[in-house]
Structure formats: C-alpha cells, structure tokens
Backbone as CSV, one residue per row, in Angstrom:
resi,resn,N_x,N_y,N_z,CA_x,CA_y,CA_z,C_x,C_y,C_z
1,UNK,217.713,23.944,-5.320,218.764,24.933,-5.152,219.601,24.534,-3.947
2,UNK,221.028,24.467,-4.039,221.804,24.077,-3.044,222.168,25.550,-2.636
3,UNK,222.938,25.914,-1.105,223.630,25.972,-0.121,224.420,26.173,0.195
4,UNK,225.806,26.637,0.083,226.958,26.484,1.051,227.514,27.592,1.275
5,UNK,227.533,27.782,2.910,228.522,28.690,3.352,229.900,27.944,3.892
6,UNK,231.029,28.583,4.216,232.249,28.113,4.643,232.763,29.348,5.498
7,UNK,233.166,29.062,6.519,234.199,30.388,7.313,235.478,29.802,7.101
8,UNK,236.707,30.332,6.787,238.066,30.002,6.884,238.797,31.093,7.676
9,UNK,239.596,30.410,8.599,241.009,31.490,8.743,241.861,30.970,7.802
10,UNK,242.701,32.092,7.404,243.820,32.508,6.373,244.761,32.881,7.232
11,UNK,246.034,32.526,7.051,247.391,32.975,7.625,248.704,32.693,6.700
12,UNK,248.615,33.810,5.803,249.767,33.708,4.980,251.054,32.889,5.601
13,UNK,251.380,32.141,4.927,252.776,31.545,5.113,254.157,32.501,4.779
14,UNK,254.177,33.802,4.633,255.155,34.207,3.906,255.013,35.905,4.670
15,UNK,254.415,36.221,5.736,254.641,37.407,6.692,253.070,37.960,5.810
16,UNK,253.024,39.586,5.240,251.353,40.101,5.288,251.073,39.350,3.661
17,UNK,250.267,39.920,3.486,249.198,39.036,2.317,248.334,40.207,1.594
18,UNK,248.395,39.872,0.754,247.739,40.678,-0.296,246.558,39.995,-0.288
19,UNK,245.438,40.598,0.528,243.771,39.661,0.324,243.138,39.773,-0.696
20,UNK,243.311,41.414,-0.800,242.230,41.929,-1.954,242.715,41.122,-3.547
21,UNK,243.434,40.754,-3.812,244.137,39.846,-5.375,243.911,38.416,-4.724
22,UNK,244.080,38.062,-3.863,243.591,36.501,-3.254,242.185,36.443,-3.647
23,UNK,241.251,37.309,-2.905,240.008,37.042,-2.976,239.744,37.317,-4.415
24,UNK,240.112,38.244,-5.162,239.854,38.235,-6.594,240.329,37.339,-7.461
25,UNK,241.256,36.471,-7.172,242.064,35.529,-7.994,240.696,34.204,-7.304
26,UNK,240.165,33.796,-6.474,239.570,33.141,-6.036,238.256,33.252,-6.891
27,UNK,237.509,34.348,-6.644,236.158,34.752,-7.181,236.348,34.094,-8.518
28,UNK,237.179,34.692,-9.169,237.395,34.568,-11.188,237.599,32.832,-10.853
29,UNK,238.390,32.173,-10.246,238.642,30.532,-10.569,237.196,30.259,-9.774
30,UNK,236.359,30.621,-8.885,235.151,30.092,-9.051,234.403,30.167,-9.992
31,UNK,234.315,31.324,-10.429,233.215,31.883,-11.669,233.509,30.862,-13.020
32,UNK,234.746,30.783,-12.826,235.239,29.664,-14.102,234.360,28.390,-13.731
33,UNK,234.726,27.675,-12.702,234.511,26.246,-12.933,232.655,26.145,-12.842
34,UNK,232.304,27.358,-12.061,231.157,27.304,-12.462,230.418,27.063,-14.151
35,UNK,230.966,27.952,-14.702,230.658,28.649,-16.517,230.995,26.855,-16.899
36,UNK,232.232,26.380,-16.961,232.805,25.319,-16.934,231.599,24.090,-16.639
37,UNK,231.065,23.935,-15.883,230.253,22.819,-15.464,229.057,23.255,-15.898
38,UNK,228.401,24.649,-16.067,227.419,24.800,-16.483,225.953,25.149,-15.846
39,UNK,226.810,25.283,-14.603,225.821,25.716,-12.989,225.414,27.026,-13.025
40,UNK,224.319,27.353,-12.787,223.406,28.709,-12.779,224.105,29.188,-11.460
41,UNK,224.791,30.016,-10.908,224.480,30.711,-9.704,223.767,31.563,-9.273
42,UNK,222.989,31.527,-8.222,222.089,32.470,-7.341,222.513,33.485,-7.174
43,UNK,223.739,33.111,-5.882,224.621,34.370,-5.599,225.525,33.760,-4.890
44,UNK,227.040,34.312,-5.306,227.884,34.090,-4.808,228.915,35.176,-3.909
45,UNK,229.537,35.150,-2.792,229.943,36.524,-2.193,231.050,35.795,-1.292
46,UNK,232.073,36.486,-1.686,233.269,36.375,-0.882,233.502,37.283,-0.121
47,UNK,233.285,37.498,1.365,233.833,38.265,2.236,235.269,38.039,2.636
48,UNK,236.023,38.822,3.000,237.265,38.765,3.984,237.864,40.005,4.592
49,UNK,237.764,39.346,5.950,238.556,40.501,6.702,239.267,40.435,7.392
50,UNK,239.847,41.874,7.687,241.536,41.695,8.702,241.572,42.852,9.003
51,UNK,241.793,42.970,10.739,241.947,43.852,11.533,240.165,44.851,11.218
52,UNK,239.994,45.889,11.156,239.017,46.900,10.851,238.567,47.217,9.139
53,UNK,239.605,46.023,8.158,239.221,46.221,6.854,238.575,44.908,6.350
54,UNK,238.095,45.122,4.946,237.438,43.982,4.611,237.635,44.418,2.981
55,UNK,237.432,43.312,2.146,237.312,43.312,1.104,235.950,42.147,0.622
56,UNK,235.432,42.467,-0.103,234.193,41.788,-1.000,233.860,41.971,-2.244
57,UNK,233.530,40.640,-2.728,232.942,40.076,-4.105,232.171,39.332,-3.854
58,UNK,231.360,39.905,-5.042,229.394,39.404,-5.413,229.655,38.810,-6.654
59,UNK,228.455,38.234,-6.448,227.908,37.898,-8.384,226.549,37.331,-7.881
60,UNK,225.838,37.639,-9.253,224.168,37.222,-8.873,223.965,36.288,-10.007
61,UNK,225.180,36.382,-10.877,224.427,34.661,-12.430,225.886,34.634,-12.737
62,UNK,226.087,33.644,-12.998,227.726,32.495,-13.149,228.423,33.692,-14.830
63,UNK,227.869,34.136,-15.438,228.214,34.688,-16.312,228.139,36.466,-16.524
64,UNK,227.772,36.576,-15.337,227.953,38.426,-14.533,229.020,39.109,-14.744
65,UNK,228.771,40.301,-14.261,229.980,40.552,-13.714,230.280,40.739,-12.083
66,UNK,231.867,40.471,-12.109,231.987,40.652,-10.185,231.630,41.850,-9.978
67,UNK,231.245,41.891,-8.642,231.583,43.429,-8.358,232.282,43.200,-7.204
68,UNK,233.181,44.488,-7.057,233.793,44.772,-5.747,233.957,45.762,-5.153
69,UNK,233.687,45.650,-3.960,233.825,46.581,-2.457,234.547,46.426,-1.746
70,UNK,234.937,47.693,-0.804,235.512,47.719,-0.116,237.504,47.199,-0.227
71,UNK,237.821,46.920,0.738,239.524,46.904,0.362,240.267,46.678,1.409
72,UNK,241.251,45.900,1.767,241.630,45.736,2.501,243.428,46.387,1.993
73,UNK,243.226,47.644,2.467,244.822,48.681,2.281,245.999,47.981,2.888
74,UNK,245.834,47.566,4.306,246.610,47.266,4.816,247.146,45.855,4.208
75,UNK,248.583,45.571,4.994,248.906,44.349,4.725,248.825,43.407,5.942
76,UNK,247.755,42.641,6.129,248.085,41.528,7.373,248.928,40.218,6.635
77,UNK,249.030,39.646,8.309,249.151,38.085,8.274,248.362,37.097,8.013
78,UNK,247.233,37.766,8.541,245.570,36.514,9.081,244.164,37.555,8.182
79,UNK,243.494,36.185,8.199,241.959,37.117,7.843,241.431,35.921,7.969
80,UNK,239.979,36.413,8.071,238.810,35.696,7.850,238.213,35.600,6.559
81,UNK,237.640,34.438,5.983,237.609,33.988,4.521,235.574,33.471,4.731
82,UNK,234.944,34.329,4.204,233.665,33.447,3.856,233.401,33.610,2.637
83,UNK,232.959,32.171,2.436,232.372,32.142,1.188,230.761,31.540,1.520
84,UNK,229.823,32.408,0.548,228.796,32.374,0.911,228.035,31.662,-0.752
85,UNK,227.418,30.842,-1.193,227.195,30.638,-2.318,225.732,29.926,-2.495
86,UNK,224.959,30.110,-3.257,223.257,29.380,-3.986,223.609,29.599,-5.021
87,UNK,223.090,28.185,-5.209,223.048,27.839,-6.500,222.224,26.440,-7.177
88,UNK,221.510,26.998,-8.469,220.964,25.728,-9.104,221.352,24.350,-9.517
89,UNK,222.066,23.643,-8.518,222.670,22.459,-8.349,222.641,22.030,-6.756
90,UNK,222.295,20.335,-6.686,221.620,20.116,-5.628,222.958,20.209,-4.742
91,UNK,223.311,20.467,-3.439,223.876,20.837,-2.284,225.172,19.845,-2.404
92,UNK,225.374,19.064,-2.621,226.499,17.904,-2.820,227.521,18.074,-3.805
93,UNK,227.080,18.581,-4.471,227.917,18.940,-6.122,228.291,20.105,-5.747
94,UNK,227.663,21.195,-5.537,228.474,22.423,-5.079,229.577,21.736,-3.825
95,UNK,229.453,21.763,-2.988,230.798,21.305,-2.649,231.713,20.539,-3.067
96,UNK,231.129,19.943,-3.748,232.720,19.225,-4.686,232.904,19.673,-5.481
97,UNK,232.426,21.139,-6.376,232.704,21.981,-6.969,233.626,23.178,-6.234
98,UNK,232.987,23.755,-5.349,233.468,24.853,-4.287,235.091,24.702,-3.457
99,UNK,235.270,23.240,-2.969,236.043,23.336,-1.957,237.457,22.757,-2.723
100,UNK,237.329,21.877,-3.757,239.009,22.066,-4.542,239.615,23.170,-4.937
101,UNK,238.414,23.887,-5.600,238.721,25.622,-5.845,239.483,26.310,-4.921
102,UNK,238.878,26.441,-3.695,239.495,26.949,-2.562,240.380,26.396,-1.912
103,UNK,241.036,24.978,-1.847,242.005,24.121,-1.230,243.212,24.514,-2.340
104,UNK,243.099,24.535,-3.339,244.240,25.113,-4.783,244.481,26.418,-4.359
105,UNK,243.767,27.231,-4.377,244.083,28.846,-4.197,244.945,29.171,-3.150
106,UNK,243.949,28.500,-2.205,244.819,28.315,-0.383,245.956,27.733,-0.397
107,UNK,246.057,26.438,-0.724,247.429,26.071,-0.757,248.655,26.895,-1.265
108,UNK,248.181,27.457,-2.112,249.471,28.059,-2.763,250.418,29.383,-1.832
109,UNK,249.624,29.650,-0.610,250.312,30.502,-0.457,249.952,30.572,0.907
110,UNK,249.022,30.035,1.574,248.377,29.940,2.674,248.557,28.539,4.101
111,UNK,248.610,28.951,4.491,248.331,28.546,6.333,246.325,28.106,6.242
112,UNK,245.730,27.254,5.907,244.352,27.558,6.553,243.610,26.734,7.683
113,UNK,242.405,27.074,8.038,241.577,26.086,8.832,239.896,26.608,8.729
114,UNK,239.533,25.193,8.330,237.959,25.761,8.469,237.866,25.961,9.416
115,UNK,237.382,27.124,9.891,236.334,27.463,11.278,235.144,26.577,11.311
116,UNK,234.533,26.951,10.402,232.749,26.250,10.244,232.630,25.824,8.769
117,UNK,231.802,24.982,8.483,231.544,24.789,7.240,229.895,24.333,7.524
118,UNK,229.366,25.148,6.801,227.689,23.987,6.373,227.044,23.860,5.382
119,UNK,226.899,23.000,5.337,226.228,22.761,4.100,224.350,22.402,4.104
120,UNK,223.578,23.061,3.630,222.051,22.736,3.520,222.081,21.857,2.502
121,UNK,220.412,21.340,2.596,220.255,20.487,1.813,219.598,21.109,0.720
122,UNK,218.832,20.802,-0.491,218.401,21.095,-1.370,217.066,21.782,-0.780
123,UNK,216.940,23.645,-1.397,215.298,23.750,-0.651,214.511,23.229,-1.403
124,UNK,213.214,23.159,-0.237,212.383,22.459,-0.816,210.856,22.817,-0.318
125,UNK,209.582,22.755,-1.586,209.173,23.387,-1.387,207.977,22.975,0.265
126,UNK,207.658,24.402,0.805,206.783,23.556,2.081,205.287,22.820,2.122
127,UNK,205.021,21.746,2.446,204.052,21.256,2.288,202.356,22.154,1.591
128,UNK,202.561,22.585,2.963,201.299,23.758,2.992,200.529,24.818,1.662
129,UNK,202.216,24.949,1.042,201.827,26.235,0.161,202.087,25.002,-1.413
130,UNK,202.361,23.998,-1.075,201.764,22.759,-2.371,200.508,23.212,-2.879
C-alpha cells in the first residue's frame, strides 16, 4: 500500500477563487484516473482552507461516493491545498498518477507552490509479528 500526502498553496491568478468547485472538480478528475488505471483506493481526502473556512472531500474505494463537508462561503485569493491519499499501488505510481492530475487542474487557473510533499514507501509488514 502506497502513501502520499502533498501541502500546496493556491493563489488564484484572477483576484478570489471559487475553492469549493476547484476542490470538487479535482476530487472527480482524481477519482477518474484512478477507476481509469484500476487502483483500489484506501482513502482519499482533499482538504482546503482560507482564512477561518475550509472545504473537504473523502472517499474510502475509487468507485464510492465523495462526500463533502464543510464550505468555503467566502471568496479568497489564497488557500491551502492537501491532498492526503492510500492506496493499493506501490508509492511511485501514485505519484505519477496524483501529481499531473493536480498540475492540470492548478494550472488552469492557479498561482501554486508545494509547501511539502512526501511520499512513504510501500508498508510493510514488521518483522516481529511475521
């Protein structure tokens, strides 16, 4: 099972930003290329926030449904972007699955910069309990 979280700042190129349809237009083109390649997901969860609001999307299997919380009413400039994702594909492939997704979405309308990115390796099981 692979791994990957990502932090991004977001800074619309074009004054405030509609997050809550970003992050949902994001979630659905992940969920695709997932279904698409044929990858089980664990769980996948898009946080983002700006100023005192936040918006979020889950999924617990590549063929779910999203759910969503929370909302971001206001209109900013900036937010914070995580994507949090496990999944039954070893740690390498999800990111070269994960991060064109998000470089396409972003581009189109966005200012970004990874903050952090990490990636784990495949878990594995611990000696002991062999």
């Amino acid at each position: 099972m692979g791994w990957y979280n990502q932090v991004t700042e977001l800074a619309f190129c074009n004054g405030p930003a509609d997050f809550n349809s970003f992050c949902e237009a994001l979630m659905e083109a992940l969920q695709k290329s997932f279904m698409e390649e044929g990858i089980e997901i664990a769980h996948l969860k898009i946080l983002c926030s700006s100023g005192k609001e936040y918006c979020k999307e889950a999924l617990t299997t590549t063929k779910g449904t999203i759910i969503y919380t929370g909302g971001i009413n206001e209109k900013y400039k900036e937010a914070r972007l995580n994507v949090n994702i496990r999944a039954l594909v070893v740690p390498e492939r999800l990111s070269a699955l994960i991060e064109p997704v998000l470089e396409k979405m972003a581009a189109k309308e966005f200012v970004w910069e990874t903050a952090k990115s990490r990636r784990l390796t495949a878990l594995k099981k611990h000696p002991i309990l062999m």
